[in-house]
C-alpha positions, 0 to 999 in steps of 0.5 A: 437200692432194694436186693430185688432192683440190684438183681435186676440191674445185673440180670440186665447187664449180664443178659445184654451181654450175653446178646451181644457175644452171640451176635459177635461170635456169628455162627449159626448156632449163635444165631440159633441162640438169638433166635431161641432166646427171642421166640421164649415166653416172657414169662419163662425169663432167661436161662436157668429162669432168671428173672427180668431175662425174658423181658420184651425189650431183651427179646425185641434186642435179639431180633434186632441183631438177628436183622442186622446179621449180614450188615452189623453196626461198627459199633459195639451193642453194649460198649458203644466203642468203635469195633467193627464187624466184617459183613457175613452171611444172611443164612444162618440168621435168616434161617433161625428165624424161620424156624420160630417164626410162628412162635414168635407171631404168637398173640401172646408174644408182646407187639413190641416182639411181633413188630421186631421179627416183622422187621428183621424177616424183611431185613433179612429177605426170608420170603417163605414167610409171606403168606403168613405176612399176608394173613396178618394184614387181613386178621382185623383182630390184630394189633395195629402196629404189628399189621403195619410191620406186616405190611411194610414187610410185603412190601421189602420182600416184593410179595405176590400177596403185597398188593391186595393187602395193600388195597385192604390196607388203604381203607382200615380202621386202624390209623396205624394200618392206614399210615403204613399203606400211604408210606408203602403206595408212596415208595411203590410205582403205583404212587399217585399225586391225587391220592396223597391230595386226599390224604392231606386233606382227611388224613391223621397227622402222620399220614399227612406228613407221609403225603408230603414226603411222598410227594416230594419224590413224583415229578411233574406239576400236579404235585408241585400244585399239591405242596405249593397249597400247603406252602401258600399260607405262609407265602400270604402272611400266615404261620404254617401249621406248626406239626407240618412246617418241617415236611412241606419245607422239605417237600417244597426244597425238593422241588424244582419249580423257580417259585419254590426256590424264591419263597424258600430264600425268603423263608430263610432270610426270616431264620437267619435274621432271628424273627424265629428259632433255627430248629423251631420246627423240631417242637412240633409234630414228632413221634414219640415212640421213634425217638425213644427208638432213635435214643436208645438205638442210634449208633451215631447219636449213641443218647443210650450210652450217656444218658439213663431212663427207667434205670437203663442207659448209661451214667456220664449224662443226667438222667433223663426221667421227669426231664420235660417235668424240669426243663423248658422244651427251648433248654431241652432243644437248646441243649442237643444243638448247642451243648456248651451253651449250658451244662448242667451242674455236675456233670461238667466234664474235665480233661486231666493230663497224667506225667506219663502223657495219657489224658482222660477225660470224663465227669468227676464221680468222688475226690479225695485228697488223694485220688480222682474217680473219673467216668469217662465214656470211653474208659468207663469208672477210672481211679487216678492218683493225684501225684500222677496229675499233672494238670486239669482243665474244664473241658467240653459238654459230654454232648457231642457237638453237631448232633443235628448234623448226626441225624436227620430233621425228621429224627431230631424232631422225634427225639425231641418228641420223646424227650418232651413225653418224659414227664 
C-alpha cells in the first residue's frame, strides 16, 4: 500500500469518526458542526485541509445524520454495534441546516450533497426552506435527481408551492423529475387510476414499476382492471416481463377481487413445485444506485460492516469489487438467501471456546503455533493464545441467515442490481 492510500485510509477512518461522535454527542453546537462540515467545499477538505476529509460521500453522511437527528438508528454509524440513542429534538438540527442551506444548494456543491440536504430538510419539516425548494423544480438547468429530492421534498413538507411544481413535473424532460411526479401523485389524494394507465403504457421502467405500486393502494375496479392487464399475460400462458414481474405480483396481492387470489395460488403452486427460482424476480428490473445506498446504509442488513467496495467497508467478508466479473447472478443471489449453501473459501467462520467459558467467533486472519488472530464482526482483530482454547469448530456463514426477510422484495431486488453492477 502507497503512503498516499494509507493516508487516505486513516483520514477516512478518523473523518467517519469524528461524524459520528458529533452526532452522539447531540447538542447543538454538534449539529452545528455537522452542518458546517456539510456545507465545506469539496476542495477545501476536513479540518486543518486534510485531504479526502471533504469528500461528498463525508458530507453527504453528515447530512444523513443531521436528518436522523430526532430518530437516530439503534445502531452505532461506525461500529455497527447495538448502542441505542434516546429520541431528541429536531431543532438544533433543523435549524443548523437552514443556516447553510444556500450553500449547500450551490451548483458547485456535488448532486450527491444537494439531494442529502433535500432529504434531510424533509426529514427534518424546515418548512421555511420551501420557495427555494419550489424554484429548484422549475430551474430546467438543474440536475435531474436533485429536482426530484426537490419535489418529493414539497411534497413531505405539505408546501403551498407543491402543487404547481408538481403540474411542471408530470411533463419534464428529465425521467428522473417524471419518476418522482408519479411517486408523489400517487401518495397524494389527487392520485388517479387513469393517469397511472397511461404511465404503464408510455412510462420508463421505473415509473412504471411506481404505477404499479401506486395502484395497488386506490380502491375500486378501475384499478383492479388496470393490474389485471398486466397479469393477464401469464394468467394465457405467457411469461411476465421479467423488470415488472415483482411489482404487478405485488400489485395483484393487494387486491381484493376472488380473481386475483385464484391466479395468485396458481402462480405460487408453480414456485413451490420448482418450475422456477423462488427469488427469481430479484434479477431483474432493480436500482442499482438504491441498492448501493441499501449496502452501504441499511442498518439491519449492515452488507457495509462486512464487506469492502473501493477500499471502504469492512474485512470479515470478501470484497465486493469485480464480484459480477467472478460470480454467476444465481451464486450471487443464492448466497444472501441461503448463505451456508456455499462459503467461500477463506472466510469460513470459526467458533472457538476459550477455558474461562468466553467464546469468539470470526474468521481466521493468521495462525501460529502459538497464537489465533481471530476477526470477529463483534469483537473486531482478536489474539488468542492457544493454551487458553479449549476447543474450536466450523461455524455458520458470517451472512446472517434470513436476510430477505430483513428487507423487503423491492430492496433485495436493488441490492442485487447493484451487486450484479459491480464488474
Amino acid at each position: 500500500m502507497s503512503a498516499t492510500d494509507h493516508q487516505e485510509l486513516i483520514v477516512r477512518a478518523f473523518v467517519r469518526r469524528a461524524l459520528n461522535a458529533n452526532f452522539r454527542l447531540g447538542s447543538v453546537v454538534n449539529a452545528e458542526a455537522l452542518a458546517a462540515f456539510a456545507a465545506r467545499s469539496s476542495s477545501a477538505g476536513g479540518p486543518g485541509g486534510m485531504p479526502f476529509a471533504g469528500a461528498p460521500e463525508f458530507r453527504a453522511e453528515a447530512l444523513l445524520m443531521l436528518g436522523q437527528w430526532a430518530k437516530p438508528s439503534p445502531r452505532d454509524k461506525v461500529l455497527g454495534l447495538y448502542r441505542p440513542l434516546e429520541a431528541r429534538e429536531a431543532k438544533p438540527a433543523a435549524d443548523a441546516l437552514a443556516g447553510h442551506f444556500d450553500a449547500l444548494l450551490d451548483d458547485k456543491s456535488p448532486s450527491t450533497v444537494r439531494v442529502a440536504a433535500l432529504d434531510a430538510v424533509a426529514e427534518l419539516g424546515v418548512a421555511s426552506v420551501s420557495p427555494k425548494l419550489a424554484g429548484l423544480v422549475n430551474n430546467l438547468h438543474a440536475d435531474g435527481n436533485v429536482r426530484a429530492a426537490a419535489l418529493k421534498a414539497l411534497a413531505r413538507l405539505r408546501a403551498p408551492e407543491f402543487e404547481d411544481a408538481l403540474a411542471v413535473a408530470k411533463a419534464d424532460f428529465d425521467s428522473a423529475v417524471r419518476r418522482a411526479a408519479v411517486l408523489v401523485a400517487s401518495q397524494s389524494s389527487g392520485a388517479a387510476a387513469p393517469e397511472l394507465a397511461k404511465v404503464l403504457a408510455d412510462g420508463a421502467l421505473a415509473e412504471k414499476q411506481l404505477a404499479l405500486a401506486a395502484l395497488a393502494q386506490i380502491p375500486g375496479t378501475l384499478a383492479d382492471e388496470i393490474i389485471y392487464r398486466m397479469f393477464r399475460p401469464w394468467i394465457e400462458g405467457e411469461p411476465l416481463e421479467p423488470a415488472l414481474e415483482l411489482d404487478v405480483l405485488e400489485a395483484s396481492r393487494a387486491r381484493t377481487d376472488e380473481r386475483f387470489k385464484e391466479f395468485l395460488e396458481l402462480y405460487d403452486q408453480s414456485v413451490a413445485s420448482g418450475e422456477r427460482n423462488k427469488f427469481h424476480w430479484a434479477l431483474s428490473g432493480g436500482d442499482a444506485e438504491n441498492g448501493k445506498k441499501i449496502f452501504v446504509e441499511h442498518a439491519a442488513a449492515a452488507c457495509y460492516r462486512c464487506h469492502a467496495v473501493d477500499g471502504a467497508g469492512g474485512e470479515v467478508g470478501p470484497k465486493m469489487d469485480g464480484l459480477a466479473s467472478r460470480l454467476t447472478t444465481d451464486y450471487i443471489l443464492e448466497s444472501i438467501v441461503n448463505p451456508n449453501a456455499k462459503i467461500a473459501e477463506g472466510f469460513e467462520n470459526q467458533l472457538i471456546e476459550l477455558k474461562d467459558g468466553r467464546f469468539f467467533a470470526g474468521i481466521i486472519k493468521q495462525e501460529t503455533d502459538t497464537e489465533i488472530v481471530l476477526n470477529s464482526p463483534e469483537d473486531g482483530i482478536v489474539t488468542l493464545e492457544k493454551s487458553e482454547v479449549k476447543g474450536r469448530e466450523r461455524g455458520a456463514s458470517g451472512m446472517p441467515e434470513g436476510l430477505q426477510d430483513i428487507l423487503s422484495k423491492s430492496e433485495l431486488r436493488d441490492l442485487m442490481a447493484y451487486l450484479m453492477s459491480l464488474k
